[in-house]
N, C-alpha and C positions, 0 to 999 in steps of 0.2 A: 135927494129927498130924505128928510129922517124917517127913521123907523121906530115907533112906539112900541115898548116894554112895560107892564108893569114894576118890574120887578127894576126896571134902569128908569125911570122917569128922567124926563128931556129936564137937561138945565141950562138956564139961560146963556148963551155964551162961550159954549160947550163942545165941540165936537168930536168926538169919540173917534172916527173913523170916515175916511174919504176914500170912496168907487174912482178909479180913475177907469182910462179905455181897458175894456175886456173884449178878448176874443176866443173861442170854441172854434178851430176850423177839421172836421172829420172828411178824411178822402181815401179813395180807395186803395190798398196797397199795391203798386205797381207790381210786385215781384208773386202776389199771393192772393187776388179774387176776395180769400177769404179771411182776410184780415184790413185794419181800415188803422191809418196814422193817425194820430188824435194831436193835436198840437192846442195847447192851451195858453193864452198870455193872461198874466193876471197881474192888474195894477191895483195894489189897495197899502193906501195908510192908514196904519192902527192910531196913531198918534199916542200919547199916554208915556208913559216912564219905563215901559221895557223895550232894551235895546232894541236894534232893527237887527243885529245878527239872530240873537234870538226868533224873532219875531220872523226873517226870509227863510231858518231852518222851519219852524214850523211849519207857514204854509208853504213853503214844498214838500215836505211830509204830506202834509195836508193832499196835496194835489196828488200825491202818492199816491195816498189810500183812495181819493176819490176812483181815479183809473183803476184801483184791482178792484175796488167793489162795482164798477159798474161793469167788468171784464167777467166778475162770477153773475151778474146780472142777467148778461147778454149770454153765457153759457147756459144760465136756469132754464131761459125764454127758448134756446135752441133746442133742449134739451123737452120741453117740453110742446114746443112743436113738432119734435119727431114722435115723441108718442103718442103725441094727436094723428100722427097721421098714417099710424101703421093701423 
């Protein structure tokens, strides 16, 4: 499905970037209750003119950052259920 931009208006013939199979699987960590394995598969072609070495260091960066921000996420929310509940 495309995605509409102003600021990229769709051109004819065009395609920017293709979703292939994505996966999110979170399970609980066998060895520690309180921790969860995060396993992410991500298929995406940029297409366009910059290399694909570039472009698989990025988004694994990318995936990087995703996981510690949602790692300080999930600490805010704990963090702040305990003080809800003293």
């Amino acid at each position: 499905m495309s995605t509409q931009h102003p600021k990229m208006p769709e051109q004819r013939g065009v395609v920017r970037a293709e979703n292939g199979p994505t996966c999110i699987v979170m399970k609980p960590c066998a060895e520690d209750p309180n921790k969860t394995k995060f396993t992410w598969l991500l298929n995406i072609d940029l297409k366009g003119w910059i290399p694909k070495t570039i472009i698989n260091k990025v988004l694994s960066q990318t995936q990087v950052d995703f996981a510690n921000h949602l790692r300080q996420r999930m600490a805010n929310n704990v963090s702040m259920e305990m003080a809800h509940a003293c």
